[in-house]
RODO-2510 file (C-alpha; in nm, 4 decimals, decimal comma):
residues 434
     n   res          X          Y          Z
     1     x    -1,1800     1,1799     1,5065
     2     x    -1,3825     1,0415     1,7695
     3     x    -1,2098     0,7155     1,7698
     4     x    -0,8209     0,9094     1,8652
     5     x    -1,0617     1,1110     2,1369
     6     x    -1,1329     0,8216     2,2807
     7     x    -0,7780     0,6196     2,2109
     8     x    -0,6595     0,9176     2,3852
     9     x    -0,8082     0,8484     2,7137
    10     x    -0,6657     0,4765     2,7293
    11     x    -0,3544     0,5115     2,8971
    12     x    -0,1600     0,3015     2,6754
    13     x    -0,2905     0,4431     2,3761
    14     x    -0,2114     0,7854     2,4537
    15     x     0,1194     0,6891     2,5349
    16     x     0,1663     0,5290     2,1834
    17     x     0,0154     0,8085     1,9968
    18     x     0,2249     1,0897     2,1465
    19     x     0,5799     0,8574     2,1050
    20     x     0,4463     0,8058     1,7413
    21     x     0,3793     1,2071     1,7597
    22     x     0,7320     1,2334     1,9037
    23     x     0,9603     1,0438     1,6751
    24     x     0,8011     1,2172     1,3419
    25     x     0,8614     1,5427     1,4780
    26     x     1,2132     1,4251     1,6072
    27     x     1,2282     1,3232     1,1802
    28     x     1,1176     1,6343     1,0884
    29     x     1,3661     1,8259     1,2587
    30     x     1,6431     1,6808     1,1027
    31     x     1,4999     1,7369     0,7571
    32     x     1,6079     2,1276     0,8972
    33     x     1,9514     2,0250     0,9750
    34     x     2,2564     2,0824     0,6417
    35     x     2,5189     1,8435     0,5442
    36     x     2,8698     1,9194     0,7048
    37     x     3,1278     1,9378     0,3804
    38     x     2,8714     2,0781     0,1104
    39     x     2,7733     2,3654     0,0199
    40     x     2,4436     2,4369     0,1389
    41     x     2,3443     2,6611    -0,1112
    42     x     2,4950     2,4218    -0,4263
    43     x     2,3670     2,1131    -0,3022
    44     x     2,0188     2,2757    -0,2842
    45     x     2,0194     2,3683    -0,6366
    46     x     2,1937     2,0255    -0,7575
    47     x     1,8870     1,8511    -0,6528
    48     x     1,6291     2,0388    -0,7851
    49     x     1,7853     1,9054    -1,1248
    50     x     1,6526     1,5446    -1,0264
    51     x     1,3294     1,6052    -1,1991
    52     x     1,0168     1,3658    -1,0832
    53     x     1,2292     1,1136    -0,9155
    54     x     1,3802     1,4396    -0,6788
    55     x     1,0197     1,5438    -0,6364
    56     x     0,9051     1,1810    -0,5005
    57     x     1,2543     1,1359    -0,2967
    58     x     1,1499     1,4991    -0,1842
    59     x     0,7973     1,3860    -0,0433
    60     x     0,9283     1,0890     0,1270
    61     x     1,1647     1,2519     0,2848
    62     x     0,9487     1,4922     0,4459
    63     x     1,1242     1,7564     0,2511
    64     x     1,4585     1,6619     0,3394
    65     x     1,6064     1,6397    -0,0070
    66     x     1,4973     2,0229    -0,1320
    67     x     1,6303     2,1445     0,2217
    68     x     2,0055     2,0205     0,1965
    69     x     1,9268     1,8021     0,4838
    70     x     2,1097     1,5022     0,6219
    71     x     1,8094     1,3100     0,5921
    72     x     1,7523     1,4197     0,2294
    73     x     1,7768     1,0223     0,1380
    74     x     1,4461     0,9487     0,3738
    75     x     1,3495     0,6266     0,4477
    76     x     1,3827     0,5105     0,0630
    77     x     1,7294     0,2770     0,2085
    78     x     1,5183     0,0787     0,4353
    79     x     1,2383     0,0240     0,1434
    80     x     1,5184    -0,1190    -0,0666
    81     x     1,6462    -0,3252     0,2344
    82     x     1,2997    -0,4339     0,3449
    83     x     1,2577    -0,5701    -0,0785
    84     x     1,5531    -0,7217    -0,1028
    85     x     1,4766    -0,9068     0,2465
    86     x     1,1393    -1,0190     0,1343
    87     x     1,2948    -1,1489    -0,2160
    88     x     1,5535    -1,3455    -0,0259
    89     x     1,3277    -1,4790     0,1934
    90     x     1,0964    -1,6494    -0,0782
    91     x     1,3995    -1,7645    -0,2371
    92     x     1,6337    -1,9086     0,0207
    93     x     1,5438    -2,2193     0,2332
    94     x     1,6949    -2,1167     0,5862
    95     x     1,5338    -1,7543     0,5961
    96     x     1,2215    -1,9326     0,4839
    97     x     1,2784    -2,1574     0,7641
    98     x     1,3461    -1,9101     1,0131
    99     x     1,0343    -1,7131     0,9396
   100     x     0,8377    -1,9972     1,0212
   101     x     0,9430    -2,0128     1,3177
   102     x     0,7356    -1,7154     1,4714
   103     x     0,8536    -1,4471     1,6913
   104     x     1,2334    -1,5806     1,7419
   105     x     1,2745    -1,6361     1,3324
   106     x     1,1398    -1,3132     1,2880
   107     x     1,3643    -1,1867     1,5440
   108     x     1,6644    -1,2900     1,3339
   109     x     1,5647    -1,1743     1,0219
   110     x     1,4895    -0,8064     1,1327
   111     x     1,8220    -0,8042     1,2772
   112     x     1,9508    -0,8989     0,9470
   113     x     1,7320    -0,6625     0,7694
   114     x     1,8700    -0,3704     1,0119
   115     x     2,2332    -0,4865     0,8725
   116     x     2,1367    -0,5020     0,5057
   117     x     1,9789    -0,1350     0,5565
   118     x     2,2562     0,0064     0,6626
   119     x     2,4640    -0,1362     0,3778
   120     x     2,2317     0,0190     0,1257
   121     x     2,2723     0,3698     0,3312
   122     x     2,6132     0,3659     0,3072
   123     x     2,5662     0,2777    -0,1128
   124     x     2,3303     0,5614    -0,1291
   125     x     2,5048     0,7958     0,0954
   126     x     2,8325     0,7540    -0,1408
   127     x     2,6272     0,7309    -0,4954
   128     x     2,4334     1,0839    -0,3345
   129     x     2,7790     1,2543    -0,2878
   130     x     2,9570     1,1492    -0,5776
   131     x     2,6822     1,2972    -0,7885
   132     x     2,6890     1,6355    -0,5480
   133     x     3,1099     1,6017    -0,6214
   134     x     3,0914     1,9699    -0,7359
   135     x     2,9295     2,1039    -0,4438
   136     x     3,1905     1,9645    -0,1668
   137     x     3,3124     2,2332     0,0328
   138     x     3,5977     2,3626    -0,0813
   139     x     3,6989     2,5210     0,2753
   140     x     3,8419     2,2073     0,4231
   141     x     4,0492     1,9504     0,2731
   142     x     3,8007     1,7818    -0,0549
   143     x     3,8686     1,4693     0,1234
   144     x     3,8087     1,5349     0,4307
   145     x     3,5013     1,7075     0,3549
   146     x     3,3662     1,4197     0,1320
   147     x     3,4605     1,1525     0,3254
   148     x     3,1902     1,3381     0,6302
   149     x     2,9545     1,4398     0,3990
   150     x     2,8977     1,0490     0,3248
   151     x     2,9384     0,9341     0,6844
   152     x     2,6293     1,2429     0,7833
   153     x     2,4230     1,1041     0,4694
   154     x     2,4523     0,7383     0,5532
   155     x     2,3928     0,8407     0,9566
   156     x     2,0512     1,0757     0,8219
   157     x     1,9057     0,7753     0,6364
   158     x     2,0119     0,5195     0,8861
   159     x     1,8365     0,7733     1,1868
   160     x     1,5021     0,7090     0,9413
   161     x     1,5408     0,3336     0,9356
   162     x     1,5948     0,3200     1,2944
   163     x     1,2703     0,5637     1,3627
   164     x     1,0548     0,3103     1,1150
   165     x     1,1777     0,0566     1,3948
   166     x     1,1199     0,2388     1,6940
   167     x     0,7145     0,2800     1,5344
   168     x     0,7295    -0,0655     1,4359
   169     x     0,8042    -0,1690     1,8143
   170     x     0,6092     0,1500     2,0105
   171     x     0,4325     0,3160     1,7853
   172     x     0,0833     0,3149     1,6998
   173     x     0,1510     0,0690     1,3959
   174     x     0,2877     0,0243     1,0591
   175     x     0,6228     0,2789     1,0920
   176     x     0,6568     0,3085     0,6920
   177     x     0,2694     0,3999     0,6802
   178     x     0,3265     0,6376     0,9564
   179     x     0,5938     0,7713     0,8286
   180     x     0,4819     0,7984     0,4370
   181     x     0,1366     0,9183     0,5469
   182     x     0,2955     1,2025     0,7210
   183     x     0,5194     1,3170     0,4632
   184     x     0,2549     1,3517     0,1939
   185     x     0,0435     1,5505     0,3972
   186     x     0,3475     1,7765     0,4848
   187     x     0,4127     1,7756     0,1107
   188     x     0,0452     1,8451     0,0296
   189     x     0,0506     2,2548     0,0485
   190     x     0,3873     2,2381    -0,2045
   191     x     0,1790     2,0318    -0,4332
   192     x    -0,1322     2,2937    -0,4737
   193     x     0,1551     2,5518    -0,4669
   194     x     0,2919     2,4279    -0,7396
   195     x    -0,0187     2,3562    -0,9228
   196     x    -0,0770     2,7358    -0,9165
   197     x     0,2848     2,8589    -1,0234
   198     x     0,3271     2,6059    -1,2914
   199     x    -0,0768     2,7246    -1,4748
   200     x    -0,1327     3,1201    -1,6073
   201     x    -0,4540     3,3092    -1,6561
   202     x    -0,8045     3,1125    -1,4579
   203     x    -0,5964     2,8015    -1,4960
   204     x    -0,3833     2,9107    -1,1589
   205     x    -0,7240     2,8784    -0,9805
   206     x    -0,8929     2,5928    -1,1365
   207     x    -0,6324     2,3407    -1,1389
   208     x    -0,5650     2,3720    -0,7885
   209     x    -0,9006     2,3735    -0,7349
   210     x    -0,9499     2,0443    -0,9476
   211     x    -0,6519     1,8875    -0,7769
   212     x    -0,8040     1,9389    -0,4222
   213     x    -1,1468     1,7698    -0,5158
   214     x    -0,9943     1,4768    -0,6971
   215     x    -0,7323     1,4034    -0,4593
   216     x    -1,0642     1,4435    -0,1563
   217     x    -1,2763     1,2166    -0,3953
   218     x    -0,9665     0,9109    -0,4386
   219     x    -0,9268     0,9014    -0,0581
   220     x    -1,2903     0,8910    -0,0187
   221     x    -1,3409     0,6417    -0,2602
   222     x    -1,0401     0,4717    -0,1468
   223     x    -1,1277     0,4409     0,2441
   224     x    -1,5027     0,2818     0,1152
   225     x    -1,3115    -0,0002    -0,1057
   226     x    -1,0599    -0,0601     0,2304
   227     x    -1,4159    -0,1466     0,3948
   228     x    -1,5549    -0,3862     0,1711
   229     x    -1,4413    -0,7459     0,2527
   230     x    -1,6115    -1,1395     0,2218
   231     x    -1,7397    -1,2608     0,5625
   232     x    -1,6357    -1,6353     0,5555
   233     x    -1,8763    -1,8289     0,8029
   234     x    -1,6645    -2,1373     0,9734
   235     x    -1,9256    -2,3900     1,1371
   236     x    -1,7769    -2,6284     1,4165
   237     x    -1,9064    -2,9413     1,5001
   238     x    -2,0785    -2,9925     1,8184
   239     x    -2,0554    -3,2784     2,0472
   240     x    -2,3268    -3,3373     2,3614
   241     x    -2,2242    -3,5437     2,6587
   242     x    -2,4719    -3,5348     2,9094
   243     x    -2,6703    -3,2306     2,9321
   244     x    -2,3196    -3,0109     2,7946
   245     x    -2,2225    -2,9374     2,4635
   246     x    -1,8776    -2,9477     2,3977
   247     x    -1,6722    -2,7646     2,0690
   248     x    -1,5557    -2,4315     1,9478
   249     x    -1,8139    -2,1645     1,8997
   250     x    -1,8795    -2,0143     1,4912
   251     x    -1,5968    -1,7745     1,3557
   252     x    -1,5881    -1,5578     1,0414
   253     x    -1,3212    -1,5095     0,9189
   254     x    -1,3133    -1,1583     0,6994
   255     x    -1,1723    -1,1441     0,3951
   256     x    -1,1063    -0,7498     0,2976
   257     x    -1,0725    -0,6429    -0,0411
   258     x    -0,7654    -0,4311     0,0309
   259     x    -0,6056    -0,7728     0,1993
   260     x    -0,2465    -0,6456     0,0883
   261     x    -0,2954    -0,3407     0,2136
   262     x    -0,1022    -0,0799     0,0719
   263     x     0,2508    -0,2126     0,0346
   264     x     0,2087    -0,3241    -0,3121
   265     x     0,2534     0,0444    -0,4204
   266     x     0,4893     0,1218    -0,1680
   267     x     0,7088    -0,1760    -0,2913
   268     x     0,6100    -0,1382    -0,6869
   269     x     0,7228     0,2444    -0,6892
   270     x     1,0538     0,1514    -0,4888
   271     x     1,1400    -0,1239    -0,7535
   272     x     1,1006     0,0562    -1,0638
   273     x     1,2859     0,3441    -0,9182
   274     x     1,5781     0,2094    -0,8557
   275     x     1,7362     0,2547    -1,1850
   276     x     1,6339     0,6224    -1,1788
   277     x     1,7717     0,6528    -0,8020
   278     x     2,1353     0,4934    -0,8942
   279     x     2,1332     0,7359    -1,2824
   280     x     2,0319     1,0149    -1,1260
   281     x     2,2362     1,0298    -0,7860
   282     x     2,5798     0,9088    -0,8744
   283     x     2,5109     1,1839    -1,1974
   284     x     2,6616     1,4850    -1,1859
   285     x     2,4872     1,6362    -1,4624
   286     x     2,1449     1,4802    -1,4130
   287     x     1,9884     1,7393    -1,6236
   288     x     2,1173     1,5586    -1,9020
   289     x     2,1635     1,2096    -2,0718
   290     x     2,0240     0,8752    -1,9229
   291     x     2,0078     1,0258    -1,6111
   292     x     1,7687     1,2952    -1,7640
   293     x     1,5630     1,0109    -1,9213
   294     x     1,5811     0,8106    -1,5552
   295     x     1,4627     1,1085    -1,3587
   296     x     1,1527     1,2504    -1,5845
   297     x     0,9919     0,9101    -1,5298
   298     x     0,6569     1,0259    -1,5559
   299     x     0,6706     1,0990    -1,9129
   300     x     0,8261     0,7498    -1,9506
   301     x     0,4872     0,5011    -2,0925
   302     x     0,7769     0,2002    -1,9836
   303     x     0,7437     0,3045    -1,5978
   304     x     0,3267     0,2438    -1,6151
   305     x     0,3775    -0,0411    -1,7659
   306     x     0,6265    -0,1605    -1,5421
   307     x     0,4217    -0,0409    -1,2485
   308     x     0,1368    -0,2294    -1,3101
   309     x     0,3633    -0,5315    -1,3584
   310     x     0,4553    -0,5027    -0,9953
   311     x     0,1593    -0,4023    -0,7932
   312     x    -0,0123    -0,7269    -0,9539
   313     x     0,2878    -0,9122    -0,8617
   314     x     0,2889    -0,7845    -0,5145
   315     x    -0,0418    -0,7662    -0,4180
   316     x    -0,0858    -1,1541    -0,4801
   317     x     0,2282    -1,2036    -0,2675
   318     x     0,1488    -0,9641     0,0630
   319     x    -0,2306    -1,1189     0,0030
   320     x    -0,0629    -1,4112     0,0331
   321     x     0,0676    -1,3646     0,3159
   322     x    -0,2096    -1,2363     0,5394
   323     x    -0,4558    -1,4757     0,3697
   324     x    -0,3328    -1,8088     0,2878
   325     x    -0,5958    -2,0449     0,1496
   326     x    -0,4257    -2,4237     0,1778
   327     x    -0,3364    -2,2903     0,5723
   328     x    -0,6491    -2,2190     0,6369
   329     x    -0,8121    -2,5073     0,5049
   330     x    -0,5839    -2,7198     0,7390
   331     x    -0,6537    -2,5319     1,0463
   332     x    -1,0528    -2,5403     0,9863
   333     x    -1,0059    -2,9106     0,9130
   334     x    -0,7642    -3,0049     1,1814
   335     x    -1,0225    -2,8259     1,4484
   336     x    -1,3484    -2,9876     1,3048
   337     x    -1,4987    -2,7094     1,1143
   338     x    -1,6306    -2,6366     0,7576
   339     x    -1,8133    -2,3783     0,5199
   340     x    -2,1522    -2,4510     0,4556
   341     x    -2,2397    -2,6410     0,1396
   342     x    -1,8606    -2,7299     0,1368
   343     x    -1,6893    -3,0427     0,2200
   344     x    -1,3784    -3,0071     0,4522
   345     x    -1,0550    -3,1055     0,3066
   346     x    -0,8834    -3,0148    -0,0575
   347     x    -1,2848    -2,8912    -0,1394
   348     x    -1,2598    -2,6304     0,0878
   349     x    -0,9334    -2,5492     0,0048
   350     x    -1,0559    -2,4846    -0,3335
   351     x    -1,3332    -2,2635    -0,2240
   352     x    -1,0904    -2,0518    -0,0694
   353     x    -0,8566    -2,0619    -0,3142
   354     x    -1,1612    -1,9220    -0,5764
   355     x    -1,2631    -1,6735    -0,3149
   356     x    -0,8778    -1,5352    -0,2580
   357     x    -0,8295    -1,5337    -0,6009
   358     x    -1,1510    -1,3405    -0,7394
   359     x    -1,0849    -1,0603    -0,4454
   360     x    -0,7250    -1,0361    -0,4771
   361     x    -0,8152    -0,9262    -0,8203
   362     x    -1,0933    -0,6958    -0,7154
   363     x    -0,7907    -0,5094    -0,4734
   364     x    -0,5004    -0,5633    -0,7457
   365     x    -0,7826    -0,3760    -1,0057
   366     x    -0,8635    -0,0911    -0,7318
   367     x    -0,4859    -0,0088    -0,6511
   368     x    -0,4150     0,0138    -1,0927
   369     x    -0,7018     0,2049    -1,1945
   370     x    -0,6730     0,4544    -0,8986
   371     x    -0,2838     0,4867    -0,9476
   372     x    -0,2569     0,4906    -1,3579
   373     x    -0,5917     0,7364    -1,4058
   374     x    -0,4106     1,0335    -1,2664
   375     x    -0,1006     0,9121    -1,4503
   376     x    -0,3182     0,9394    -1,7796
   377     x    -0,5133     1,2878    -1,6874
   378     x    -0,1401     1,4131    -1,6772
   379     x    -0,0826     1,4124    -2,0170
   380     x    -0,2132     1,7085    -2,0191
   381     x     0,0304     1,9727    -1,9607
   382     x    -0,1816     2,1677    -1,7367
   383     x    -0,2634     1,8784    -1,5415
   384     x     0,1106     1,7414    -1,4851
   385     x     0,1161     1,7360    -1,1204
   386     x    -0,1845     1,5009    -1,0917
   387     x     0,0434     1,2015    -1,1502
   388     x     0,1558     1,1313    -0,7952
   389     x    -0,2275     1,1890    -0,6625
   390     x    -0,4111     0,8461    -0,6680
   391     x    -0,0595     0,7027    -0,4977
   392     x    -0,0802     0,9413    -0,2526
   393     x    -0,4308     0,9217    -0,1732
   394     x    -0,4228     0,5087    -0,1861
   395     x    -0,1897     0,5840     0,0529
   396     x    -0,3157     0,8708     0,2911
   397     x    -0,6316     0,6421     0,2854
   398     x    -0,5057     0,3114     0,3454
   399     x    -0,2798     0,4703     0,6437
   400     x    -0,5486     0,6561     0,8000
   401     x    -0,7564     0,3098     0,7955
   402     x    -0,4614     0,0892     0,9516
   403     x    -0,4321     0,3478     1,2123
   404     x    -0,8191     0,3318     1,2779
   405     x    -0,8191    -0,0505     1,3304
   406     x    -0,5087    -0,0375     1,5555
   407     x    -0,6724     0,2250     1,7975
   408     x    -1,0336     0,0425     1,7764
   409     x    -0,8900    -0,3236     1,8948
   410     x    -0,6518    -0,0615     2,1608
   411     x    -0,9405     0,0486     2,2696
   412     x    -1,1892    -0,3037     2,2427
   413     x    -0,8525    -0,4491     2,4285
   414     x    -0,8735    -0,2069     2,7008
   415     x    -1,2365    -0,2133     2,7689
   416     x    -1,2624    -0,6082     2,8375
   417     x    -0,9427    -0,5503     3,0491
   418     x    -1,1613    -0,3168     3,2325
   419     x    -1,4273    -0,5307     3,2095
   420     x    -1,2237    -0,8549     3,3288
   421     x    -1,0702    -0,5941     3,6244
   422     x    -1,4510    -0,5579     3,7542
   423     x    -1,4988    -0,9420     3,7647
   424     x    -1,1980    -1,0233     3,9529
   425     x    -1,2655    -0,7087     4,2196
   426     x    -1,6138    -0,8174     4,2487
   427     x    -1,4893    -1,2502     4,3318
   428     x    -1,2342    -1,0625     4,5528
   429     x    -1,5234    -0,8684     4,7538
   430     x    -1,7414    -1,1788     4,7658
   431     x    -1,4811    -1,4039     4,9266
   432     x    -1,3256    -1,1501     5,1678
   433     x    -1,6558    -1,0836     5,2624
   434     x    -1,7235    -1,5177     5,3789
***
C-alpha cells in the first residue's frame, strides 16, 4: 500500500495508474451493456448451461458472459491470438528473425498479432451465436438480427484486445495481468456466494469460511515463492593505467524462482480449453453430449493431466525467454567477466545452464502443486468450488507482485531524475555565478 501512496505522488505514475484505473472501468461498463438481436433474457439462461468452462469464461470476462454482455467473450480471443503468435514464432524463420530485431521486429509482429486477434473474434463471435441460434430475436428479420449480433460480439471482444494494448503501451504494466487480476477479484464475492448456496446445514458457513483462508494462505504463500530468486555474482576484470583503474564495475544478475512469471497458467488453461470453448459455444444444447463432457472439465482427470503437461512446457519456454543461459554466457564473456570458481566460456555456460535448469524446476513444481491441490480437495462434493482457487491466487499474487516492481523502478526512476535535476541546477548556479 505504501508503495501506490508513494507511486501516486510521481507525476507519471499517477498518470499511469489512473489510465490503467480508467480503461478497466471503461471494460467493466460494457460487461453492463446487451447484445442487439438476442434475447436478453434467453441468452442469459443459454449460458449458464456452459458448466465450468462458462464459469471460467464468466471470470475472465469480468462477468460479461452471465450478464448477456457484448463483451461476454472477454479477452479469451487475444489469449488464443497471443498462443498461436508465440507458436509461430518458434517455428517460422522470418518471425524468428524479426523478433530479433528489437523494438522495430517487435513492432511488426504485434501488428500482426492485432490482425490474427481479430480473426479469432470474428471465429468466436460466429461459433458464440450459432450456439445462442435459438435465442436470436425474433422481432427483426433472423438474419438481420444474427448477422449484428456477430458483428457486436466480435466488436466486444475486439474492444478487450484493444484495452490489453492500450495497458500494454500506458498502463502500469502487463495488460492481461491487469486485466485477469481484476476480474477475479470482481468475481471473488460470486465465488464465496456460491460456496454458501451450493452447502446446507454448518456447511454454508464453514466452507466459505475454509475457502477464504485457503485462498488468503495460496496468495501468501505464493507472493513469498515470487521473492525467492539466485543472486548470480558477475566479476569484471580490472585494468590500471597510471594511477586509474579502468573496467565495468560487479553486477548480479538475479535469478527469481517465478522467472516465467505467471503466463504459464495463463497460456496452459487457454490451450486445453480450446476444445471445450469450440464444443460448447457452437452447441446448442451444451447441456448435453460432448459438449456436456467439454464443459464439466473439472471432473475430467484428462484436463489435470493435460494441464500439467503444459505449464511444464511453458514455463521452460517464457523462462527461456527472460533468462537465457548460452546469451548470457556470451555477453559476460564478450565484456571480460566471469563467476567465481568458474572459467568463462562453454564452462560458464554450463553453470548457468545447471542453475536455470534446477530453478526452472523449483517454479514449474510451485505453479503444479499450488494449481492441482485445490483441483484434488474438490473431489469432494462440498468442496467443488475450490478448483479454480490456487489459479486464481497464483495469479492475484503474481499480478499484485509485477505491479509492485513496475511502481518501485517508477518510483527509483523518478528519484535519480530528481536527483540528476539537482546536479545540473546546482553546475548551472555555479557557472552563472563566475
Amino acid at each position: 500500500m505504501s508503495t501506490l501512496t508513494e507511486a501516486y505522488k510521481v507525476p507519471g505514475l499517477k498518470k499511469k495508474i489512473l489510465f490503467t484505473f480508467l480503461i478497466v472501468s471503461a471494460m467493466y461498463v460494457m460487461t453492463l451493456v446487451p447484445i442487439p438481436g438476442l434475447s436478453h433474457s434467453a441468452i442469459c439462461e443459454h449460458v449458464r448451461l456452459w458448466g465450468d468452462w462458462g464459469l471460467m469464461l464468466n471470470v475472465i470476462s469480468g462477468k460479461a458472459l452471465y450478464n448477456g454482455a457484448i463483451t461476454s467473450l472477454g479477452i479469451y480471443p487475444f489469449l488464443v491470438a497471443s498462443i498461436a503468435m508465440q507458436i509461430a514464432t518458434l517455428a517460422v524463420p522470418r518471425l524468428r528473425d524479426l523478433a530479433m530485431k528489437g523494438d522495430e521486429g517487435s513492432k511488426v509482429i504485434t501488428k500482426i498479432t492485432r490482425f490474427v486477434a481479430i480473426g479469432m473474434d470474428i471465429v468466436y463471435a460466429v461459433l458464440f451465436v450459432v450456439g445462442a441460434r435459438n435465442t436470436v430475436s425474433t422481432q427483426i428479420n433472423y438474419w438481420l438480427a444474427f448477422v449484428i449480433a456477430v458483428l457486436c460480439v466480435a466488436i466486444g471482444a475486439a474492444f478487450c484486445g484493444w484495452c490489453i494494448e492500450l495497458l500494454n503501451n500506458k498502463g502500469l504494466g502487463n495488460g492481461i495481468t491487469i486485466v485477469l487480476v481484476a476480474s477475479i477479484v470482481r468475481a471473488l464475492p460470486h465465488m464465496f456466494r456460491e460456496a454458501a448456496s451450493s452447502n446446507e446445514g454448518s456447511l454454508r458457513i464453514i466452507v466459505p469460511i475454509v475457502l477464504a483462508v485457503v485462498f488468503l494462505g495460496f496468495v501468501i504463500f505464493a507472493v513469498f515463492v515470487n521473492l525467492g530468486e539466485k543472486k548470480l555474482r558477475i566479476l569484471f576484470q580490472k585494468k590500471t593505467v597510471g594511477m586509474k583503474q579502468y573496467g565495468m564495475q560487479n553486477q548480479v544478475i538475479p535469478v527469481k524462482v517465478t522467472q516465467a512469471g505467471i503466463m504459464p497458467i495463463v497460456y496452459a488453461m487457454t490451450i486445453n480449453l480450446l476444445f471445450a470453448s469450440v464444443a460448447v459455444t457452437v452447441s446448442s444444447k451444451p447441456d448435453q453430449g460432448v459438449a456436456l463432457g467439454a464443459g464439466e472439465y473439472t471432473s475430467n482427470p484428462v484436463f489435470i493431466v493435460m494441464y500439467v503437461i503444459f505449464v511444464s512446457i511453458f514455463t521452460y519456454i517464457f523462462a527461456m525467454i527472460q533468462f537465457n543461459p548460452v546469451d548470457i554466457s556470451n555477453q559476460i564473456k564478450q565484456y571480460g567477466g566471469y563467476i567465481q570458481g568458474i572459467r568463462p566460456g562453454k564452462p560458464t555456460s554450463q553453470y548457468l545452464l545447471s542453475t536455470y535448469t534446477n530453478i526452472n524446476v523449483a517454479g514449474a513444481t510451485f505453479l503444479i502443486v499450488l494449481s492441482v491441490v485445490p483441483m484434488l480437495i474438490s473431489i469432494a462434493p462440498a468442496f467443488r468450488i475450490f478448483w479454480h482457487v490456487g489459479i486464481m491466487s497464483i495469479l492475484v499474487a503474481g499480478g499484485l507482485m509485477e505491479t509492485k516492481i513496475l511502481l518501485d523502478n517508477g518510483i527509483k526512476e523518478n528519484e535519480e531524475a530528481n536527483k540528476q535535476a539537482g546536479r545540473d541546477s546546482r553546475r548551472k548556479n555555479k557557472y552563472s555565478r563566475t
